[in-house]
N, C-alpha and C positions, 0 to 999 in steps of 0.2 A: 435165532431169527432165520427163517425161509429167507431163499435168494429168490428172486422174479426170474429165474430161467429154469421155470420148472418142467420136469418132464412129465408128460401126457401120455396114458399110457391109452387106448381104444381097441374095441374088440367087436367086429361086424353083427349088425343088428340078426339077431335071427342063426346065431349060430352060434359054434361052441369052441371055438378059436381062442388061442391064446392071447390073450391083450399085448398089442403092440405100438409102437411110438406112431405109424400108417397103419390103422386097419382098410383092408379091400374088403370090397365088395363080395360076398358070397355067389358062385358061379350056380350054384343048384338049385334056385329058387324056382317053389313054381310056379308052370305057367299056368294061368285059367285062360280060355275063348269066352270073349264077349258076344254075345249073339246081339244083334242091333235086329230091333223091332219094327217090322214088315208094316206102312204107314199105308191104311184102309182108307182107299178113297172116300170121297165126301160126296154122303148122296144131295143132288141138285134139292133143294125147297123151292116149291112151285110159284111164280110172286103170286103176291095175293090182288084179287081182281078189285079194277076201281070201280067205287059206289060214286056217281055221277051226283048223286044229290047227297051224297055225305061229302062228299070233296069240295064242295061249292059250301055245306054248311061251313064246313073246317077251314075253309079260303075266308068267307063271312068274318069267323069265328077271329082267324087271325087277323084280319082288317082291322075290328073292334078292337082288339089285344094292343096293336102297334098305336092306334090311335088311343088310347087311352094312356099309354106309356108315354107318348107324346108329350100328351095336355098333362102330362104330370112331370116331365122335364121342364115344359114351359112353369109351371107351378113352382118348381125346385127355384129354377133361373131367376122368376120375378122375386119369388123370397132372397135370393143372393144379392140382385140387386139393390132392394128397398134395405138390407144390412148392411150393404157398404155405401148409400149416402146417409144411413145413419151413425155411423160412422165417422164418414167424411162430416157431417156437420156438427160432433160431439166436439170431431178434432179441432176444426176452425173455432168453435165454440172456445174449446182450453185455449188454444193459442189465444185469442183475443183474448181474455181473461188474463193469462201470464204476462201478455203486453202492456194490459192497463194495469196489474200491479208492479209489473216493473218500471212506469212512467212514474208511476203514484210512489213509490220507494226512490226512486231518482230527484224526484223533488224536494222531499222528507230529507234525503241527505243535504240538500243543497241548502235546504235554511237552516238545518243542524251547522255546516260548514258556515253560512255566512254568521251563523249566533257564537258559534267559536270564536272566530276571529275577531266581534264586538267584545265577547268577556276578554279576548287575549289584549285587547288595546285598553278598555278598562284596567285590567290587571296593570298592566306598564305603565299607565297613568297615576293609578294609587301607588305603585312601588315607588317613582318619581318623587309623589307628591311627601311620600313616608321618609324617603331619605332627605329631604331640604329639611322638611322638618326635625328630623332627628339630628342631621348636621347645628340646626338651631338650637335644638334644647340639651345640644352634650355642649356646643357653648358654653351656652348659657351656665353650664353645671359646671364645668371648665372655670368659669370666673368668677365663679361663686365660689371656690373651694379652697379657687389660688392666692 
């Protein structure tokens, strides 16, 4: 098994050097001159002359433009609005609805609960009524046998 202190041997790019643990840099590389490219002024473009009755068209033109962008914001917004009180009154709508079933199921319990507690007293009444009696008829069989 290799040990992790191994040695590296490097040999400088572009040359013909012995590989060594430090390769340097080769001193004899050449040089090239960069010639940097002479930037050709820029000929003036003459503006271009205003058309007095095309610039009034085009001023027109974007009046109509903004205004109609407008009325079609307002169009957007009225539609935003008329979906959020529809909305709002789907919502009020369910809430009212989950309120009367939940009065309507609060009630339902409460005469479940009171019919409960009539069978549980019933029940305790017939348990009552079944032990006298049983107390009476194992008597009875008691003194018949003895």
């Amino acid at each position: 098994m290799e040990t992790a202190n191994h040695l590296y041997r490097y040999r400088s790019v572009g040359s013909n050097g012995a590989f060594t643990e430090h390769a340097e840099v080769p001193k004899d590389l050449p040089v090239e001159k960069v010639r940097a490219k002479q930037a050709k002024p820029q000929k003036e473009r003459p503006s271009p002359k205003i058309d007095s009755k095309g610039s009034r068209s085009a001023a027109l033109a974007f009046e109509r433009e903004q205004k109609r962008r407008e009325m079609e914001r307002r169009k957007q917004e009225a539609t935003r609005e008329k979906e959020r009180k529809r909305r709002e009154q789907a919502i009020a709508t369910a809430e009212r609805a989950l309120q009367e079933a939940k009065r309507e199921h609060e009630t339902k319990i409460k005469k479940i609960e009171k019919d409960r507690a009539a069978l549980d007293r019933r029940s305790h009444a017939e348990n009552a009524r079944w032990d006298k009696q049983k107390e009476k008829l194992e008597a009875a069989l008691h003194r018949a046998t003895g």
